[in-house]
N, C-alpha and C positions, 0 to 999 in steps of 0.2 A: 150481421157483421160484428166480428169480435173488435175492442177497443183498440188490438193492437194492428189489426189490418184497416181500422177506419186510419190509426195514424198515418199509416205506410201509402195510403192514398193519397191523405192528404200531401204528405212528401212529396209523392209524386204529382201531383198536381201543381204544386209549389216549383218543383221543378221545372216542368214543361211550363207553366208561365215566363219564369227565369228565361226561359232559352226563346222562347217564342220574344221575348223585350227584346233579347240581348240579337237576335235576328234583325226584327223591324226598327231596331237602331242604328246598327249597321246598313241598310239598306236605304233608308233613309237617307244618311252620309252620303252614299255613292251615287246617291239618284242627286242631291244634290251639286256634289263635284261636278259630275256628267251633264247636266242640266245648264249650268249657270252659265255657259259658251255653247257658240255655236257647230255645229258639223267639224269645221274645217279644222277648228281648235281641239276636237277630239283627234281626228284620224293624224295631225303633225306632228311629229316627232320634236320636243322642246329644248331636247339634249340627247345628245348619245348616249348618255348616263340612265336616260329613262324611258319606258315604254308610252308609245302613246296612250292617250288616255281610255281609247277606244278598246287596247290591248288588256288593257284592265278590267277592263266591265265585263267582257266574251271570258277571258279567264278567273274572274271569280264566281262567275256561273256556270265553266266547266266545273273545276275543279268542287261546289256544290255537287253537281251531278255526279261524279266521278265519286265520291265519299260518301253524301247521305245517299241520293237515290240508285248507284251501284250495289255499292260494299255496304251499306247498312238495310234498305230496301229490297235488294238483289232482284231491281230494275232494269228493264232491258237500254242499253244504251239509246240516248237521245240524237248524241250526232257525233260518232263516232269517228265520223273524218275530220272536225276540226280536234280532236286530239293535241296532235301533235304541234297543231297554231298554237296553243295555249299550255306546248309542255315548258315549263320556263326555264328544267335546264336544256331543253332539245336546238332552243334558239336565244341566240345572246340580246341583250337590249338595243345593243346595235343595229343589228339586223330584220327587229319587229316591222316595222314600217315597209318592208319589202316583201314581208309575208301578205299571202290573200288572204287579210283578213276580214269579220263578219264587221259589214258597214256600221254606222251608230245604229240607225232603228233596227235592224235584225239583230245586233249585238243587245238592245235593249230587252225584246222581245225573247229572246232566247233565257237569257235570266230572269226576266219574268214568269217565263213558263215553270222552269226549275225551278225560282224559288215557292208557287204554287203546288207544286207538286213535293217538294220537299218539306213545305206546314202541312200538308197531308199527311207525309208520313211522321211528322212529330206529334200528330193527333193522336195517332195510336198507338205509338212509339212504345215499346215494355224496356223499364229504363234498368232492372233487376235481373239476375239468372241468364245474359246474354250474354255477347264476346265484350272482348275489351273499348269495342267501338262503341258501343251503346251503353256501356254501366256508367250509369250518373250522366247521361246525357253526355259522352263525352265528344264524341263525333259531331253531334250539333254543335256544343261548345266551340272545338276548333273551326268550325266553318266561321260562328261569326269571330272569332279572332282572326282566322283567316283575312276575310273580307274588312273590317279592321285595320288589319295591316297594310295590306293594299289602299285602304282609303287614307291611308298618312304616308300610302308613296303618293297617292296623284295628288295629293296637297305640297307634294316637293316638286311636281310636274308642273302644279298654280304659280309655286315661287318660282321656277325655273323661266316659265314664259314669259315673256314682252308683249306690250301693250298694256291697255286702261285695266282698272281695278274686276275681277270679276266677281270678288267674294267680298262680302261683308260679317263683319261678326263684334260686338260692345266693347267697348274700351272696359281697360282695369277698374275696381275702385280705385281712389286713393288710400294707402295703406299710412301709417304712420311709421318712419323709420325705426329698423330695429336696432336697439339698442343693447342687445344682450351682446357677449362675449361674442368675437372672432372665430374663438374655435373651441372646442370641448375637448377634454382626455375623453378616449375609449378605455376601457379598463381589458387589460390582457386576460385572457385565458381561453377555454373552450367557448363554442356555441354554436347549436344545430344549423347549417347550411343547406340549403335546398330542401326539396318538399317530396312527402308521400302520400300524401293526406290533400294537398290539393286537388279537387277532383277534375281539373281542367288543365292543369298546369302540362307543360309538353316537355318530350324527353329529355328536353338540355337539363332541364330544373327537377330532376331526377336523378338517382335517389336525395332522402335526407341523411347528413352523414354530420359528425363530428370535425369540426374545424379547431387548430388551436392560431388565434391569431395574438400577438405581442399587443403590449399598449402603445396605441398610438392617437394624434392630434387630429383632428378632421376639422374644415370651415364647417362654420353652422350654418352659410348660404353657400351655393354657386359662386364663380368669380362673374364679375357684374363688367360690362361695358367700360364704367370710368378705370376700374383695376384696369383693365388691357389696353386701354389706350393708354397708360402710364408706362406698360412693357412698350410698346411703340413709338411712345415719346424716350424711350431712352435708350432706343437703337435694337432693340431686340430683334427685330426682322434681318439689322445689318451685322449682328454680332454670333460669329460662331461658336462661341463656348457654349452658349442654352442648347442648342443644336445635340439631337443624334445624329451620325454621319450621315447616314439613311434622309433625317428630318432637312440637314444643312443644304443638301443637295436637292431637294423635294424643292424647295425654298428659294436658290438660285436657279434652275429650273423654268419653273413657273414663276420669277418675276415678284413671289409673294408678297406684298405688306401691309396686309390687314385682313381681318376674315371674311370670307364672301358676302360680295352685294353692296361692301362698305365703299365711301370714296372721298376725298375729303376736297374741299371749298372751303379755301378762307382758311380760318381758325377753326371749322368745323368740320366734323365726320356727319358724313348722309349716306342710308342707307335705304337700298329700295325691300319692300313690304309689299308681296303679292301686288304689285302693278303699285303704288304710292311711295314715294320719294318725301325721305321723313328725317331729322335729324337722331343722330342714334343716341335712346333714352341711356342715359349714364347710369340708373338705377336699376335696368333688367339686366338678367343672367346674358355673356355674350355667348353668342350665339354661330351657329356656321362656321366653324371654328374644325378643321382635322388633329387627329390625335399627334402628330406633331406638332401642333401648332401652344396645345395644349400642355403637353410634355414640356416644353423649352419654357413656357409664361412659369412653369409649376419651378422650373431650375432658378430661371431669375429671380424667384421668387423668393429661395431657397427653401426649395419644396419641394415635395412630389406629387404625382398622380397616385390616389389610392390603387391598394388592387382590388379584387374586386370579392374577396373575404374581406377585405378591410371595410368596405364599402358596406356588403350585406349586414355586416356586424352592427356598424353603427345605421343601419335601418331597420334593421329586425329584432336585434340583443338586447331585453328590456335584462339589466342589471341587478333588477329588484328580487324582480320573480324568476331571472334565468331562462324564462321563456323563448321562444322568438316565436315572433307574431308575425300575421300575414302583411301587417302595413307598419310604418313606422308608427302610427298613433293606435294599434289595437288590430282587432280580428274584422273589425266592421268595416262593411262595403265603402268603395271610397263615397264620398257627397261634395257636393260644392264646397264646403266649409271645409274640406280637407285637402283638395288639392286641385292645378289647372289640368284639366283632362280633356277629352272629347272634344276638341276645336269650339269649347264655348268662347275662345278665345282666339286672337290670331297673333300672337304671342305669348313671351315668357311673361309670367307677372314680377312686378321690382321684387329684387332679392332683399328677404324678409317677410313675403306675405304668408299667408294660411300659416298662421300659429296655432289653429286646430289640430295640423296636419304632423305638427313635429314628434318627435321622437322623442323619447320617454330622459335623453339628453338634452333637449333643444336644439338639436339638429331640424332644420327645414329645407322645405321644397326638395325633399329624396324622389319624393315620388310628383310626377308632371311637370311641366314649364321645361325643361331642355334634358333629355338624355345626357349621362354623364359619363366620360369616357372615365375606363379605371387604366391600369397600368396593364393589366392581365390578357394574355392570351387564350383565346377560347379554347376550353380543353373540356373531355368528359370527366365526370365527378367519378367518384370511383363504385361500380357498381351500373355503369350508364348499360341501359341498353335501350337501341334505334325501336322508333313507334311513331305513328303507327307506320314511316316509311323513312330509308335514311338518310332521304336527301334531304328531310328538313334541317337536320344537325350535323350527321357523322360527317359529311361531308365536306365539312367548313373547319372543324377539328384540325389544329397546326396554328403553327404563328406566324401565319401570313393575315388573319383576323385581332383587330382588338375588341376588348368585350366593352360595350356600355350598359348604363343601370339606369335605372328607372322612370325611364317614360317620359315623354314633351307635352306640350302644351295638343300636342297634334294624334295623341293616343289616347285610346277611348281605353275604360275602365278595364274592361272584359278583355283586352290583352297587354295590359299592367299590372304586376304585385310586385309584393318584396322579393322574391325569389324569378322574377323574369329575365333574360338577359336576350341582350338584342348586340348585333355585334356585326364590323365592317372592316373593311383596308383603312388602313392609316391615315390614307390621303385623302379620305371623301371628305369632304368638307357642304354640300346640297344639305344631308341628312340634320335634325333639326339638333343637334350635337353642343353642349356645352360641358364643364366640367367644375368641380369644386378640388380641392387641391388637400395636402396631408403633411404631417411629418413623424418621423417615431418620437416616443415619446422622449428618446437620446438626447436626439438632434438640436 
């Protein structure tokens, strides 16, 4: 074996460990969600908003089957009639709980099978010279973001339900108040957007392109709980100038005056916490919050919502080097010391922590602790094209979506980067959604 094929092994063995973690993490997760309640708390419906939990499990072990052991394998289908139970645009969330669906233990069972069969096939998996599913592991990749993803929806399914606490997870450190500046200049000019070179990365986040964004101001943390309850205490909820007409109406509507979950007693806001009724920490990012809600705090503010160039810029744009990198703090995989990821937490951490994590400006917490809504409409980059299917992306394409950035407290590493974007209606306010705020540099 020549030195340059023992490398190429090595790589690839590197690889298929990577994905094999980035799997048994994931799975992990969901056997844990699934686990920690009984039967009846899987198969109920907790909101119309979201599928039961049971719905979850059978469907990220189709859609497994369906990717690796169809289209990468070209394995005989496993159970091709429930299909259609588990196509998610074929049946609305509404509607889940009226489908026959596969009970918890055969729903268990079923993914077990698959995901058995599917380390098989990564065993032997040739990750070089194949289709676009397979090069660099990609197809595995997207399964555990997939599966990922879905596990920070049935953790909004945990928040969603009533009754006693089901989950547990360690309180914050105590961090020491940050003292750094408010907010940073970003400096105007070009810098690379989006990724090609990601080898996991999915087609919204494709291609990489040239951006010119203006100079403009950005918070160095999220807006925190005591910020928002200041817009609150000074009638923001009852005053229509912060308002888009759209938001004013959302607002009278629905009754709105404060973000979900919140309620106040006394001189105090309490907010419930996966099943525990807690006073709302004034020093975390606020949180459950919909992109109006956010919009109007960013006006009274006199301010705005970034967009979401604005956003990448100052998480990616090292100034120095002109670079942009995969995380605000460099190219390296996220770690504990860099940011809240993966539900080692069951919250935002207080705005200021992980100063490992910051940005090459002192911008923090870009990346974990609350998704940040930007101003921007989900649109394709220029050069998009659908992969490996269009309902992931094209489909949501319009400004009926707003885009958020960079990951909560409730997403796992392997589908978080600088370049990720994740993106909903206006109104959702369940999703674990928070915001940092902006200005030109004019203003």
């Amino acid at each position: 074996m020549t030195a340059q094929e023992s490398g190429t092994t090595a790589g690839t063995e590197t690889l298929r460990e990577r994905l094999l973690a980035s799997l048994v993490t994931a799975r992990d997760r969901t056997t844990l969600l699934t686990s920690c309640v009984e039967d009846p708390d899987l198969t109920a419906q907790h909101s119309p908003l979201m599928s039961p939990l049971v719905w979850d499990l059978a469907h990220i072990g189709n859609q497994e089957e369906l990717w690796l052991l169809r289209n990468v394998g070209g394995r005989e289908a496993m159970r091709p009639d429930i299909d259609v139970l588990y196509d998610a645009f074929e049946h609305p969330r509404s509607e889940r709980p009226s489908l026959p669906l596969l009970p918890p233990e055969e729903a268990r069972k079923y993914a077990a099978e698959v995901r058995g069969r599917a380390l098989d096939l990564l065993e032997g998996a040739d990750f070089e010279g194949g289709s676009r599913l397979t090069e660099a592991g990609f197809a595995f990749g997207m399964i555990a973001q997939h599966e990922q993803q879905h596990d920070e929806t049935m953790l909004i399914t945990h928040q969603l339900r009533t009754g006693p606490a089901a989950l547990t997870a360690p309180a914050h450190e105590p961090v020491p108040p940050c003292t750094g500046p408010a907010e940073v200049l970003v400096p105007g000019g070009p810098f690379t957007m989006g990724t090609s070179t990601e080898p996991w990365a999915l087609d919204n986040e494709r291609p990489a392109h040239v951006r010119e964004v203006a100079p403009f101001w950005i918070d160095t943390v999220p807006v925190t709980n005591a910020a928002y309850q200041a817009f609150i205490a000074d009638g923001g909820y009852d005053t229509e100038r912060w308002w888009t007409p759209e938001g004013w109406a959302h607002v009278r509507r629905n009754s709105l005056k404060a973000p979900l979950y919140w309620r106040r007693e006394g001189s105090q806001w309490l907010r419930r916490r996966f099943g525990v009724t807690e006073v709302v920490p004034p020093e975390e990012p606020v949180l459950h919050v919909c992109w109006y809600e956010a919009d109007a705090y960013a006006r009274w503010a006199g301010r705005r919502l970034p967009t979401e160039a604005e956003w990448e810029k100052a998480a990616r744009h090292d100034p120095v080097t002109g670079r942009s990198t995969r995380y605000p703090w460099g190219d390296a995989d996220p770690g504990p010391e860099h940011a809240n990821l993966g539900q080692r937490h069951l919250s935002p951490a207080p705005a200021g922590s992980y100063p490992a994590g910051q940005s090459p400006l002192g911008v923090r917490q870009l990346i974990g602790d609350v998704w940040e809504w930007t101003s921007s409409d989900l649109e394709p980059y220029p050069g998009f094209a659908a992969f490996p299917y269009r309902e992931y992306s094209e489909v949501f394409f319009g400004p009926e979506y707003k885009v958020m950035r960079g990951g909560s407290f409730a997403v796992d590493a392997v589908a978080c980067r600088g370049t990720f974007r994740n993106w909903d209606y206006p109104i959702r306010r369940q999703i674990f959604a928070g915001f940092r705020t902006a200005r030109s540099e004019s203003a």
